[in-house]
C-alpha positions in Angstrom: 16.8 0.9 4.9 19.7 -0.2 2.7 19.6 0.5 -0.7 17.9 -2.1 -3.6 19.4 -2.9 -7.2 16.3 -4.2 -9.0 16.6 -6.4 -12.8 14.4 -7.0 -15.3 13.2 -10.9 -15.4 15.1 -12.9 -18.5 12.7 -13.4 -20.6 14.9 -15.4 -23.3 14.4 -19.4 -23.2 17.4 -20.8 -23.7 17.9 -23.4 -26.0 17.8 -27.1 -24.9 21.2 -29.1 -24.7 21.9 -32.4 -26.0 22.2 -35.0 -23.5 25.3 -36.4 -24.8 26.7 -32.5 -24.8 25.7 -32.2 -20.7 27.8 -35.5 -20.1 30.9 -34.4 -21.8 30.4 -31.3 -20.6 30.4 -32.9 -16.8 33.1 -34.8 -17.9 35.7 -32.0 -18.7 34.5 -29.7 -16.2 33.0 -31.7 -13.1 30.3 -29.2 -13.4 26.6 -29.8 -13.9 25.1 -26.9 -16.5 21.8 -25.4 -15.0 19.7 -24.1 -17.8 18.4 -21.3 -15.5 21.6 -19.8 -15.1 22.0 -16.6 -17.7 25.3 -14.2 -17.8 25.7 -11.2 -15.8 25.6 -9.3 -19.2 22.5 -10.3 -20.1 21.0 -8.1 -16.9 19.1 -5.1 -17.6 19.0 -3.2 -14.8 15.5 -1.0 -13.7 15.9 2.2 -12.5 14.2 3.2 -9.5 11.7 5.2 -11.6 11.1 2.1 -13.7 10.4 0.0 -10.5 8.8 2.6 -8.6 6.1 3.2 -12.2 5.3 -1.0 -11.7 5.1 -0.6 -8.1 2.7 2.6 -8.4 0.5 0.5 -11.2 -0.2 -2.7 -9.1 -1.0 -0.7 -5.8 -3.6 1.5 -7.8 -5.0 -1.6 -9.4 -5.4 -3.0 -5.9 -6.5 -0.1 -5.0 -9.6 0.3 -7.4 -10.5 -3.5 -7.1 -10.7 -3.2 -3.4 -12.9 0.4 -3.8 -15.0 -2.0 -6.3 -15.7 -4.7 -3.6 -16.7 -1.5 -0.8 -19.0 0.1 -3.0 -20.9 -3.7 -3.9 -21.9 -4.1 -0.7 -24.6 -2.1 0.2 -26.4 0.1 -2.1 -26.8 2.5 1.2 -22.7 2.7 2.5 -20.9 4.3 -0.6 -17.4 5.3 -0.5 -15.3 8.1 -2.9 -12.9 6.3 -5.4 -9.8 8.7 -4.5 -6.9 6.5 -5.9 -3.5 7.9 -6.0 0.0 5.8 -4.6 3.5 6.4 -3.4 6.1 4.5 -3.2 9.1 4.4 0.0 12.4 6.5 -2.0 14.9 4.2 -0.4 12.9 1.0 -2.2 10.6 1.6 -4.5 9.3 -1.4 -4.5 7.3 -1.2 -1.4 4.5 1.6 -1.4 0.6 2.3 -0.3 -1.8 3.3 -1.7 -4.9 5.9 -0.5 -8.3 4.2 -2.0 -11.0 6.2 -0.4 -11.8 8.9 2.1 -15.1 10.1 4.1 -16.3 11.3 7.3 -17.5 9.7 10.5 -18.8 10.6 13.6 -17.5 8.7 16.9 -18.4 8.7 20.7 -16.7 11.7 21.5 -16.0 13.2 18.2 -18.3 14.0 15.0 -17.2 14.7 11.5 -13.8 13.3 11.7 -11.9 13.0 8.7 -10.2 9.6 7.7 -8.3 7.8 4.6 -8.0 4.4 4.0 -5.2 2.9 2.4 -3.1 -0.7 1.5 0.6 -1.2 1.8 2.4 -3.8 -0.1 4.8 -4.1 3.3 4.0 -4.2 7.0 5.6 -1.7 9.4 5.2 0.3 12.7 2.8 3.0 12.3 3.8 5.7 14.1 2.0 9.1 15.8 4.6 11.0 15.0 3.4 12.7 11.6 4.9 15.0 9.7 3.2 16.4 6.1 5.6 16.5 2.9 3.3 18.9 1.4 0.3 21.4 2.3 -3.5 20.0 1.3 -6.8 21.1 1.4 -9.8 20.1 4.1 -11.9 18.4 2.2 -12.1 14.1 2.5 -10.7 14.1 -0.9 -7.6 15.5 0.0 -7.1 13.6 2.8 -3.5 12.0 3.8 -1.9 12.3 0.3 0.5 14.1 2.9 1.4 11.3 4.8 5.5 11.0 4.5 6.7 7.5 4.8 10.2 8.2 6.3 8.1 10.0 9.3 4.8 7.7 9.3 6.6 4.0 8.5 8.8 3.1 11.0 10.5 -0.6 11.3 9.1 -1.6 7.7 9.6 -5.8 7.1 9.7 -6.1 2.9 8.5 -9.1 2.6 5.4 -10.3 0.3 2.6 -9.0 2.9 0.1 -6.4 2.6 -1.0 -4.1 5.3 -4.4 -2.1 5.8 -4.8 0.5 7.7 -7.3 3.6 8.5 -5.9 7.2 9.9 -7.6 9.9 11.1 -6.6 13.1 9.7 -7.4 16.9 10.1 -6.7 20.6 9.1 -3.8 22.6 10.5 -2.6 25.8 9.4 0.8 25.9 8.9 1.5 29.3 8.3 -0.4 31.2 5.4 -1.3 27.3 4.3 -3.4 24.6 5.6 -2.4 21.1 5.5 -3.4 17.7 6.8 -1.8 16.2 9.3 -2.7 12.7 11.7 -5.7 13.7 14.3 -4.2 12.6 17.2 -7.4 13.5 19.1 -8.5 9.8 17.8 -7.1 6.8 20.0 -4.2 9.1 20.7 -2.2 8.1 17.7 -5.2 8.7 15.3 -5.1 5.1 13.3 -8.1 3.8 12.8 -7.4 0.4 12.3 -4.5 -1.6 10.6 -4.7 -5.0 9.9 -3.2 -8.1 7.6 -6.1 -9.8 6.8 -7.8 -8.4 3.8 -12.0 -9.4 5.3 -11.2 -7.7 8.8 -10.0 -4.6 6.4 -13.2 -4.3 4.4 -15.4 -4.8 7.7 -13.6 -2.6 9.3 -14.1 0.3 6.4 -17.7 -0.5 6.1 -18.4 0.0 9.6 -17.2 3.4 9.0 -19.7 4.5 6.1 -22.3 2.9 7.9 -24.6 5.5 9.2 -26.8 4.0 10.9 -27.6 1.2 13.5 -29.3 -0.8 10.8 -26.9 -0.9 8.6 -23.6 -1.1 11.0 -25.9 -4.7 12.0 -25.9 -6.0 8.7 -22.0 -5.0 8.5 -21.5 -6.9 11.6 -23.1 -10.1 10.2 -19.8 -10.4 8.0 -18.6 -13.6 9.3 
């Protein structure tokens, strides 16, 4: 992914110019002044840090108003508010973040591990995994392991969100254990991953619901 320069919106309103100014100025120059244009100078560049702090605060926002609407559903299907982010390193604009984390059981497997999470990009999500740093077992530790230049693959940066469920599970890795993707799980271990924001929070529910009563009442979602 090539490389982004990122600026800080001008905030300066520039003052308005006399309409007998704009005509002579048309008239010497055969050029129309614009009163959005702004010098170079008057840039301030952001530092990746800079854009990767903005990015990280409106992904954790979305992240805790999205763990608000779970948990208002149904007093019976709660979810952990685990909120942390990350952002991509080569643009630090575009990041996900992990809102919650809990166990299910499914037709062949029981007490499966899983992490939700949002993107602010859509991308290729791919089986191949591979941990940037050892974790614990517990659901609350769940995926903050996920490495986006192994897990992302084909990412499109344009204004679109992506939500998306993984499977995950223990592995030792030496004297350490760490999470990594449960391939065991529809063979690439995701979940789910979606762009439509309802199908995302049905889907989610569906898992916390433990029992055939309430997965019915999750179903009624229209």
């Amino acid at each position: 992914m090539a490389m982004f320069r990122y600026y800080a919106a001008n905030e300066k309103v520039p003052a308005s110019v006399p309409a007998k100014a704009l005509h002579t100025n048309f008239l010497r120059t055969g050029r129309i002044a614009r009163s959005e244009e702004w010098l170079e100078e008057e840039r301030r560049f952001l530092t990746h840090e800079e854009v990767a702090a903005r990015t990280g605060a409106r992904l954790e926002n979305a992240g805790k108003k999205t763990h608000q609407r779970l948990n208002r559903f149904h007093t019976d299907i709660r979810f952990p508010k685990i909120i942390f982010h990350k952002t991509l390193a080569a643009a630090p604009h575009l990041g996900y973040v992990h809102v919650t984390a809990s166990r299910s059981d499914f037709a062949d497997h029981k007490d499966i591990t899983w992490g939700f999470y949002i993107a602010n990009f859509t991308a290729e999500i791919s089986p191949d995994f591979a941990p940037d740093q050892a974790t614990g077992t517990t659901a609350e530790e769940t995926a903050g392991s996920i490495a986006d230049g192994h897990f992302f693959h084909r990412v499109k940066p344009g204004y679109s969100r992506m939500y998306f469920a993984v499977a995950m599970k223990s592995e030792l890795d030496g004297e350490k254990r760490r999470q990594v993707i449960n391939r065991e799980i529809r063979n690439n271990g995701v979940l789910f991953r979606t762009a439509d924001p309802k199908t995302a929070l049905k889907n989610v529910l569906m898992l916390g619901a433990r029992t055939a009563e309430l997965r019915k009442i999750v179903e009624a979602i229209g």
